[in-house]
N, C-alpha and C positions, 0 to 999 in steps of 0.2 A: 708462876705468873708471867703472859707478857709484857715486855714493856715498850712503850712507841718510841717512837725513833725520837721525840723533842728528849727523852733522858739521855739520850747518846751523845746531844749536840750541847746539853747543858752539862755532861760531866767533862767534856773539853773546857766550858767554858769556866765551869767553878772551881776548876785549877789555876786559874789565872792564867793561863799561857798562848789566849786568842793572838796577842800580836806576835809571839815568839813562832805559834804556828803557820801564819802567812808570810812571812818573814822569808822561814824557813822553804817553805812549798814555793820561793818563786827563785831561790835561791841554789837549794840542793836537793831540796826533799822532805819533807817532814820524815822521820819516822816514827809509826806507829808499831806496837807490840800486839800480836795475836797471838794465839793458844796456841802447844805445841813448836815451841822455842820458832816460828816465824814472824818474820819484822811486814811491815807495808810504806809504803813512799809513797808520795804525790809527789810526780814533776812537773813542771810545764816550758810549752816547747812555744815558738811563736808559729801560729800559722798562717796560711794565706786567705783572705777574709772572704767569706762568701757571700756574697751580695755588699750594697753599699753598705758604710759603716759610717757614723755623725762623725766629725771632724774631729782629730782627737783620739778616735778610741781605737784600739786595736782586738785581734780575737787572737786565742794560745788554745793548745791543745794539752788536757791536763790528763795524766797517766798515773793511772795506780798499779802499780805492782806488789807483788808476794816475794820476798826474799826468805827463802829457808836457807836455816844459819848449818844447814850439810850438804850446799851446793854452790856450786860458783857461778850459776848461774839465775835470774830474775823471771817470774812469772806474771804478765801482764793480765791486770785483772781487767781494766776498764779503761778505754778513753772518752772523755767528751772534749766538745770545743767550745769555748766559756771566750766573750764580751767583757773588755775591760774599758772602763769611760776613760774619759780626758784627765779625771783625777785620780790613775790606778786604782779605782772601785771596782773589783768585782763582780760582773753582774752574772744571772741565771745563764746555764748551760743551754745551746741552739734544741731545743724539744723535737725536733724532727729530725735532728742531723745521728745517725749512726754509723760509725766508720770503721770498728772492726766488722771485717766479712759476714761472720757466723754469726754475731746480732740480726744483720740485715736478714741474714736467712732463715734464724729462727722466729723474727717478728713476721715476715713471709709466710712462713706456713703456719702462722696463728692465722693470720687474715684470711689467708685461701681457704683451711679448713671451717673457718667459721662460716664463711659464704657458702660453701660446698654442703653444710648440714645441718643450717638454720630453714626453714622452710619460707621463708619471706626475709629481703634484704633486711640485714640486721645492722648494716655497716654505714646508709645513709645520713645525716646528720637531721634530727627532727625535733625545733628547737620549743618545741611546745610539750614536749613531756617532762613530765613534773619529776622522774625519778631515772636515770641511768639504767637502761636494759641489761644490758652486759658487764655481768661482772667475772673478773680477771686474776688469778691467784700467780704470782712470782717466788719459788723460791729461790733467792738470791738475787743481791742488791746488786752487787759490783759496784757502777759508779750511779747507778739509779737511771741510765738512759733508756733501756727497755719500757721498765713503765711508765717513764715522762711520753715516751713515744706513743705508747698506745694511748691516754687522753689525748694527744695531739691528733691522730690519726681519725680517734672511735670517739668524738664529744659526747656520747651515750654512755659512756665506763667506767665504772670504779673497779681502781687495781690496789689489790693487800698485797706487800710485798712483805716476806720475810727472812731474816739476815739471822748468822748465825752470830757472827763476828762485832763485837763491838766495834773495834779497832776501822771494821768498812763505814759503820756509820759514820764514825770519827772524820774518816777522811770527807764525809758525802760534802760538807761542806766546802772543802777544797773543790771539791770532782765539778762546784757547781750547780750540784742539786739544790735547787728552794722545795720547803714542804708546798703540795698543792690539796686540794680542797677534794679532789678524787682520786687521789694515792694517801693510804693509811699503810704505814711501815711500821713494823714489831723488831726488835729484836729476842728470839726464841730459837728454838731445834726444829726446820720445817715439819717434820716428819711427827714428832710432838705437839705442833702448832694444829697439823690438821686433824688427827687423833683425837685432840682434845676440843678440836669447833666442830665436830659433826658429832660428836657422841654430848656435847653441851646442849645442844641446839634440835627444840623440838620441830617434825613436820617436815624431816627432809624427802619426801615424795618427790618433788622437784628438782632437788637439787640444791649445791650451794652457788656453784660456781661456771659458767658457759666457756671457762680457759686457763685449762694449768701449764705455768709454764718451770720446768726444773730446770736449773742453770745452776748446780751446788755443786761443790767440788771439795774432797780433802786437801790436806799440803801435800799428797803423790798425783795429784792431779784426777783423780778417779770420784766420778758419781759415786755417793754413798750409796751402799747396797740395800739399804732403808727404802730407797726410792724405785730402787730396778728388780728387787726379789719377791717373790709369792710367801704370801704368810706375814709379813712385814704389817706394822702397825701403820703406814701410808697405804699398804693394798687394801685392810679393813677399812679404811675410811673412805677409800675409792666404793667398794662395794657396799657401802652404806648411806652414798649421797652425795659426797666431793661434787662429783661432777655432774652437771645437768642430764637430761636425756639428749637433749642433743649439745653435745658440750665436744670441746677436743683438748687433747694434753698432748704435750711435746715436751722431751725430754733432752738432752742436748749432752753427746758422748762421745767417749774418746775415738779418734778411730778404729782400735783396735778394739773396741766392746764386744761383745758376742749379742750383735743387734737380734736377730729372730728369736735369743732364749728369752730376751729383757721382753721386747713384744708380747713374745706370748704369755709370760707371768704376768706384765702388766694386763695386757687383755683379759685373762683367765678372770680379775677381780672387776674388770670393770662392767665386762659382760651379765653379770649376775645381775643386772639392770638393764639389760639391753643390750641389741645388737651393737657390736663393735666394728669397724673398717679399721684394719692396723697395718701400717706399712713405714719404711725409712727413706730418708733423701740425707745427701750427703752436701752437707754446707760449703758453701765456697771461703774460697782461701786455705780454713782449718785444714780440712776435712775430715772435718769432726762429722757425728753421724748423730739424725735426727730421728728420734723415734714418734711417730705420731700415730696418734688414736681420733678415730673419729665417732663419734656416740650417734646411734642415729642413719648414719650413711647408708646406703644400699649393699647390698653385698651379692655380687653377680657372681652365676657358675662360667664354667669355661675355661679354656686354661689359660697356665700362668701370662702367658704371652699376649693372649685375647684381654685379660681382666689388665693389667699393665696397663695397657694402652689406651682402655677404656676409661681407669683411675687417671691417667695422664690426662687426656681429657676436658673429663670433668673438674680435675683439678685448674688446669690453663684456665680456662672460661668464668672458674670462679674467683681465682686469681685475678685475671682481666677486669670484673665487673669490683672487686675488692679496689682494686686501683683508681677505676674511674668514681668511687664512691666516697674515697679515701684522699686524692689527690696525692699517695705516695710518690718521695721523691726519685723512688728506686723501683727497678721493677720486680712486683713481685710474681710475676707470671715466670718469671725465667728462674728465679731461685727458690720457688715452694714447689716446682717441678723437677728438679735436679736430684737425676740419677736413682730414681725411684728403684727402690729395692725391696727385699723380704714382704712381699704384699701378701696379705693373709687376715680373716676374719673370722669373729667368732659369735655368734648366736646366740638371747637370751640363755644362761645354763637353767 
């Protein structure tokens, strides 16, 4: 069964230990216990306030890390920047602020691929429709600022995010996160979670979802191979509806991945529905490596060099109108273009 994310927030809370855990998080840390003998913390750090701030209140930068109890050294999961009033109240984390690199880059090439292979701007704000166009699948919370982001970004979108880890819910509260009205969070096994919503679910003709984003990682730091291998119980349910027909997934990996085999397995399941456009861009800071699929795209002959540059492109231009659509604070013309690599497509099979 899954369960949403208010049983995560209320099993902190029916411990009795809400005050010993803020207490703690502004202090040293909270720690929390994960699977697989690894701890989790929330610190917070003060930072410099962005924009004016009411008299009184200051903004802190609040950081989750992963601590495995066979290393000496800490894996940062998440930062957001969280508003504190005049009476140390805690207020909601900044919804548009992302400040690790590879966030920025991976909410980037949602945006770009979505303009790039939606057939009519899908990204404008149109406050007359009765139901949210775009809907947005996340697996993994971290500190929840991805998908705060994109309702900020997309006022059209409902995003399901789901969490392996209880212990990340635990913290979400620390991180900042408030539950919103168009983010619905599960804690389940992504790969389980989507398995069992399209083989539940009658009439997937359409599709479920217009954007999957993976951002899951073991305690060695590696995508589970649940998510990047052919045959896999997420590639059946790619080949079954996951994703719209024009829909895009990005996948977010080590640098050292072996990106063109992960493409192409992925591709191979999604294609049985459609043409696929599959290529990588390499995130800034990390350089971690992105895998993206675009459902729908064009897929032009010619060579490698010609099609590149072609995808590069069309990419910027929809980037560019993604921005002016979107009022991103960042741009994302520069970072859902970066370093375009393993470009490769694949045809209804």
């Amino acid at each position: 069964m899954m369960k949403h994310v208010r049983s995560a927030f209320m099993s902190v809370r029916g411990h009795g230990c809400r005050h010993a855990y803020f207490t703690k998080v502004f202090v040293r840390g909270y720690p929390f216990m994960l699977c697989r003998n690894v701890r989790s913390k929330v610190t917070a750090h003060r930072a410099t306030p962005a924009g004016a701030l009411p008299e009184g209140w200051v903004q802190e930068w609040r950081v989750l890390r992963f601590i495995p109890e066979n290393r000496s050294s800490d894996l940062i999961q998440a930062i957001n920047r969280v508003s504190i009033d005049e009476f140390g109240n805690q207020r909601q984390h900044l919804r548009n602020c992302l400040l690790m690199p590879y966030t920025k880059s991976v909410a980037s090439s949602v945006l770009a691929a979505l303009e790039l292979v939606l057939e009519r701007a899908p990204l404008a704000d149109d406050s007359e429709k009765e139901e949210p166009e775009l809907r947005i699948l996340c697996v993994g919370f971290g500190g929840g600022s991805v998908p705060a982001f994109f309702t900020e970004m997309l006022p059209d979108c409902r995003v399901d995010v789901v969490e392996l880890e209880p212990a990340v819910l635990d913290a979400a509260e620390s991180m900042g996160f408030v539950p919103h009205p168009r983010i619905n969070v599960y804690l389940d096994d992504g790969a389980k979670f989507v398995h069992q919503a399209v083989h539940s679910t009658d009439g997937l003709h359409n599709g479920m979802y217009d954007a999957l984003v993976i951002d899951a990682y073991d305690v060695e730091g590696n995508v589970p191979s649940a998510f990047t291998s052919a045959g896999s119980s997420f590639s059946s349910a790619l080949a079954k509806g996951l994703l719209r027909p024009r829909g895009v997934m990005v996948t977010n990996l080590l640098p050292s991945a072996p990106l063109s085999q992960i493409l192409q397995d992925q591709a191979q399941a999604i294609c049985s529905r459609g043409d696929c456009l599959s290529f990588g861009i390499e995130a800034e800071g990390s350089g971690n490596l992105l895998a993206l699929h675009a459902c729908g795209a064009p897929i032009r002959s010619g060579s490698q060099r010609q099609r590149k540059a072609e995808l590069f492109l069309r990419l910027w231009l929809a980037a560019r109108s993604a921005q002016k659509a979107t009022g991103c604070p960042f741009s994302i013309a520069r970072l859902a273009t970066r370093r375009i690599r393993s470009l490769g497509g694949r045809r209804r099979a």
